[in-house]
N, C-alpha and C positions, 0 to 999 in steps of 0.2 A: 504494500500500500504506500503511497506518493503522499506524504505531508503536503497540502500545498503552502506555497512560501509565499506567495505575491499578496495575497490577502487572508483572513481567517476564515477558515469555514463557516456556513450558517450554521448555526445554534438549531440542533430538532426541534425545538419549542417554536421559533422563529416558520419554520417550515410546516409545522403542526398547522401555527394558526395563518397560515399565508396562500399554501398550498392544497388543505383540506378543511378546516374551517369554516374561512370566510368563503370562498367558494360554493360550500355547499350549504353556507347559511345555517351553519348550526353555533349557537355559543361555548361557552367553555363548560358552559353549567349542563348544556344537552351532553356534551360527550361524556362529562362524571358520570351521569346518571346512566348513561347508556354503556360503559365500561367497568361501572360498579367501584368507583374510586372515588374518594372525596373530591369535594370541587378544589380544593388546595391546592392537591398534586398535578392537575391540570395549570391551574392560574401559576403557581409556579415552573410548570413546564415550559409555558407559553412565554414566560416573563424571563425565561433563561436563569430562574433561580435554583434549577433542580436541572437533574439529566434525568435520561431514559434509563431506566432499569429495566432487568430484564423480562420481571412483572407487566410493566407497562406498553413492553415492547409487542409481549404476546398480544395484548388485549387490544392497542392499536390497531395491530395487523390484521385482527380475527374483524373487528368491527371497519374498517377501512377496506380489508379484501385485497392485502399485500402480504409482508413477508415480514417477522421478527428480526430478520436479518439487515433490513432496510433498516429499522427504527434505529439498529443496535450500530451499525454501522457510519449511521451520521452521529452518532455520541460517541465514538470512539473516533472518527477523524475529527471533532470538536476537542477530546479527551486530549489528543497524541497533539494537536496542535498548540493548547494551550499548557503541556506541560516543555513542549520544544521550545516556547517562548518563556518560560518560568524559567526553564534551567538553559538555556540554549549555550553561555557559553560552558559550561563545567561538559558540556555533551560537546560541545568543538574541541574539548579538550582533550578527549579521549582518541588515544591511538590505535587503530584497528589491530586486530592478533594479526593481518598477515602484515602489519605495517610496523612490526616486532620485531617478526620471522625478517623482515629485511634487511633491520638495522641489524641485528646479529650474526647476519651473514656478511655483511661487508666488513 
């Protein structure tokens, strides 16, 4: 999987209510009730205060008529993105093992 570098990925909550949502004219409070979650963990979703877990991921997908892998997958390039910018340089810093194996050979 490809970090992208040039800008941050969308936020699933971002895409939740952007993409499916409004689109389909349902609020935050229909999908609670129709995925059997409090209204919280939605408004939190949506509000990029919480991620997908993988609870939510199922229940999206069952009710939306896609895939847990979909939900799990834009919270995990959100996840790997925001910790490559949290720690990015202490990760530039690191030497690859075959870039070990090189310097030991010369």
């Amino acid at each position: 999987m490809k970090i992208p570098q040039y800008r941050p990925p969308t936020h699933p909550g971002e895409i939740l209510l952007l993409d499916f949502l409004e689109p389909l004219g349902l609020t935050q409070q229909d999908l609670a009730n129709n995925i059997h979650v409090p209204y919280q963990r939605v408004n939190e979703l949506v509000n990029g205060k919480r991620g997908v877990t993988p609870s939510t991921a199922l229940r999206l997908s069952k009710f939306f008529g896609n895939s847990p892998e979909f939900w799990l997958n834009l919270q995990q390039n959100w996840q790997l993105y925001q910790a490559l910018k949290e720690e990015e340089e202490e990760i530039n810093a690191i030497v690859t093992y075959a870039g070990r194996e090189e310097e030991r050979s010369a």
